[in-house]
N, C-alpha and C positions, 0 to 999 in steps of 0.2 A: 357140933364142934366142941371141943373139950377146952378148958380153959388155959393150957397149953397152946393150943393151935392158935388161940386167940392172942395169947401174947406172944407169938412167934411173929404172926402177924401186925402188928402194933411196932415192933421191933424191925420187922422188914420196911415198914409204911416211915419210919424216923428215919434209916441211915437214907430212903429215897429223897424225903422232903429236905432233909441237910445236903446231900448230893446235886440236888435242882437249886436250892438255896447257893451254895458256891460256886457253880456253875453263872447261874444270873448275875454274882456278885462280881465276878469274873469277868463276862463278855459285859457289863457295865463299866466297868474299869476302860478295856480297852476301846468300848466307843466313843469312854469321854479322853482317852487319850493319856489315863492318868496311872502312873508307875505307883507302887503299895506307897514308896515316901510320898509323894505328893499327894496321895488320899489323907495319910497319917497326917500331913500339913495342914490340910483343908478341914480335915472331919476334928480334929485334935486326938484323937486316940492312939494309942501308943502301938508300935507296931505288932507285938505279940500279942492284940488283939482281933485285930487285921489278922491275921495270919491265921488265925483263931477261926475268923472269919471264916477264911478264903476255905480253910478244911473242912468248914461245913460245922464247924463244934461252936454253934454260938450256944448261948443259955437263955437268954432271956429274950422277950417279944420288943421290951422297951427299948435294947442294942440293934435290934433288925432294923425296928423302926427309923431310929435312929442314924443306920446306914444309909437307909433308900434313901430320907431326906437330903442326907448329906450328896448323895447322888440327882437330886432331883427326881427323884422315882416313888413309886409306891409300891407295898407290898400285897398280893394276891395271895389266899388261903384257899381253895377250891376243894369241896368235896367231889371224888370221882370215886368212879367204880373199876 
């Protein structure tokens, strides 16, 4: 593999883990029954970060983390093949 393929790869593997990331952040929402304001209430984060969220473009591990808490949840990283 060329190191091309390699970061094409790497780059496929990011936009899946932010797509499964807002997804879960998503169907967590509506299990707890809670609309983006009422998160933004709860979690204190200001909405255009939530939003941020929800598109899967977070930045940092410490914001993820940060969310599940505030969902009562935890976060899984799994290596697959």
């Amino acid at each position: 593999m060329t190191q091309r393929d390699l970061k094409q790869i790497r780059k496929q593997n990011l936009v899946l883990l932010r797509q499964s990331y807002a997804e879960g952040f998503r169907q967590a929402l509506i299990e707890q029954g809670l609309s983006v304001e009422d998160f933004c209430s709860k979690s204190k984060l200001p909405p255009k970060i939530v939003f941020t969220h929800l598109r899967g473009g977070f930045r940092f591990f410490g914001e993820l983390n940060y969310v599940c808490s505030c969902l009562k949840k935890r976060l899984k990283i799994e290596f697959t093949d």
